[in-house]
ROLUM-680987 format. One record per atom (N, C-alpha, C): x, y, z; residue in three letters. Coordinates in steps of 0.02 Angstrom, whole numbers, plus 50000, padded with zeros to 5 digits. Layout:
BEGIN
XYZala;...
***
This chain:
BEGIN
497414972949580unk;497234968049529unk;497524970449462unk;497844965649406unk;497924966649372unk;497664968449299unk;497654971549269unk;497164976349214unk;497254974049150unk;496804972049091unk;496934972149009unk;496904980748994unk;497594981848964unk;497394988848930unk;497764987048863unk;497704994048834unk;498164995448779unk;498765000648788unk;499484996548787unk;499835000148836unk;500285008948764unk;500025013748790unk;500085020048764unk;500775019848743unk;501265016748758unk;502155017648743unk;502205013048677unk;501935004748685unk;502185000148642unk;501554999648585unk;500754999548616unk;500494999248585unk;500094991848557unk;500444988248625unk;500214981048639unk;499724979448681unk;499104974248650unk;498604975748723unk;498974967448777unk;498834971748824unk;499294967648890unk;498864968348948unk;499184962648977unk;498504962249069unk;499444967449093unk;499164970149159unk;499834974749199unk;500074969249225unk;500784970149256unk;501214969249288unk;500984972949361unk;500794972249424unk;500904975749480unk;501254973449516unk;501574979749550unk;502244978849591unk;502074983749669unk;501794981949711unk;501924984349786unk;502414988449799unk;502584995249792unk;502965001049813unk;502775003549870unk;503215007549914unk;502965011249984unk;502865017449956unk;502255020149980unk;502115027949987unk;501985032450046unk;501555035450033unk;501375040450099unk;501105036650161unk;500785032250135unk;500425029850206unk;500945025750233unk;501365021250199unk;502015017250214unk;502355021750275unk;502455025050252unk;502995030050276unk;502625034250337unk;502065036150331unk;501615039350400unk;501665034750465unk;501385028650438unk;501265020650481unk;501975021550505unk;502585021950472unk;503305020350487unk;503335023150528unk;503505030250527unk;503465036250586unk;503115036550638unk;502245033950652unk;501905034150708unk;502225027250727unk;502375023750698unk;502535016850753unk;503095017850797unk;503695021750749unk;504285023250777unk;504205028550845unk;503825033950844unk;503675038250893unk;503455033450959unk;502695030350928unk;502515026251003unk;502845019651015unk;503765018951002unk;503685013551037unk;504045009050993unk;504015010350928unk;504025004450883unk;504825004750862unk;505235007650893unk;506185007250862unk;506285002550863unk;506234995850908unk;506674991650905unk;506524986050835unk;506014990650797unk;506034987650712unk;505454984150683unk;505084984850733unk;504414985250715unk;504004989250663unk;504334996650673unk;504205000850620unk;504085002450562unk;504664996550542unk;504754996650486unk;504154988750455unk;503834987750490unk;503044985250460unk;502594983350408unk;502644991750409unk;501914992650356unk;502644992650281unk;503204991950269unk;503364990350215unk;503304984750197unk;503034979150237unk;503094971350234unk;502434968950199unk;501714973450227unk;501084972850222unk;500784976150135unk;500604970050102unk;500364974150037unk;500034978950045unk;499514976750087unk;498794981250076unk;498884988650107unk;499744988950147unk;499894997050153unk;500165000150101unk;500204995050038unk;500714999849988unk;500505002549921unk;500715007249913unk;500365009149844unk;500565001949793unk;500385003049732unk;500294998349692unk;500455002549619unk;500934998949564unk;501195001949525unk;501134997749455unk;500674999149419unk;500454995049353unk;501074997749300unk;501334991049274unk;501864992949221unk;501684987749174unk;501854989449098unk;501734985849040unk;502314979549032unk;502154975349021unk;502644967549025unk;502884966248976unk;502814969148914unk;503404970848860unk;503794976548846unk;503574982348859unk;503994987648878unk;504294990848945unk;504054987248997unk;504254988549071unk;503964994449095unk;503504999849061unk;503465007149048unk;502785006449116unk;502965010849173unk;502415012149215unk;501745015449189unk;501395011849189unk;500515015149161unk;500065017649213unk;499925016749269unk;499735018449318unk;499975019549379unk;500055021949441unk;499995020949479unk;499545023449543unk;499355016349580unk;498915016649620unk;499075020049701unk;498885026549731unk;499015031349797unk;498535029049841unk;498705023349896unk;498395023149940unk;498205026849988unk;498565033949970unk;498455037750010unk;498645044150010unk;498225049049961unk;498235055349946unk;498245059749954unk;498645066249991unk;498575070850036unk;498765077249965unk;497955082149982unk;498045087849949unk;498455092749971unk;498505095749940unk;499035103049951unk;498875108649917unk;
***
C-alpha cells in the first residue's frame, strides 16, 4: 500500500510510488520449483505473482527510493 510521508531527499510531502521487485523469496520459490520439476518455465512464477515480491516505495517527484519492503528476511 501506498504511504503519505515527507520524502527526506526533496522535502515534499507525497503518497509513495510502489513498484513490485523480486527478492529472496522470488528467487528461493524460483529454485525449489526448478529442482522439483518446474524447468520447462514454470519456475520462473513467483516473478509474475505480486504478493511474492518485495515491494519498493519511491518518492514521485524525485524518483529517490524511501523504503523498501523484504518479504523475506534471512539473518546472518
Amino acid at each position: 500500500m501506498p504511504m503519505q510521508t515527507v520524502c527526506p531527499y526533496c522535502g515534499k510531502h507525497v503518497v509513495t510510488v510502489t513498484t513490485p521487485v523480486p527478492g529472496i523469496l522470488s528467487w528461493l520459490l524460483c529454485g525449489g520449483l526448478f529442482i522439483f520439476g518446474g524447468f520447462l518455465g514454470c519456475c520462473f512464477l513467483p516473478f509474475f505473482v505480486r504478493s511474492l515480491m518485495d515491494v519498493s516505495h519511491s518518492c514521485p517527484v524525485c524518483q529517490q527510493e524511501l523504503f523498501h519492503h523484504h518479504r523475506l528476511k534471512l539473518a546472518l
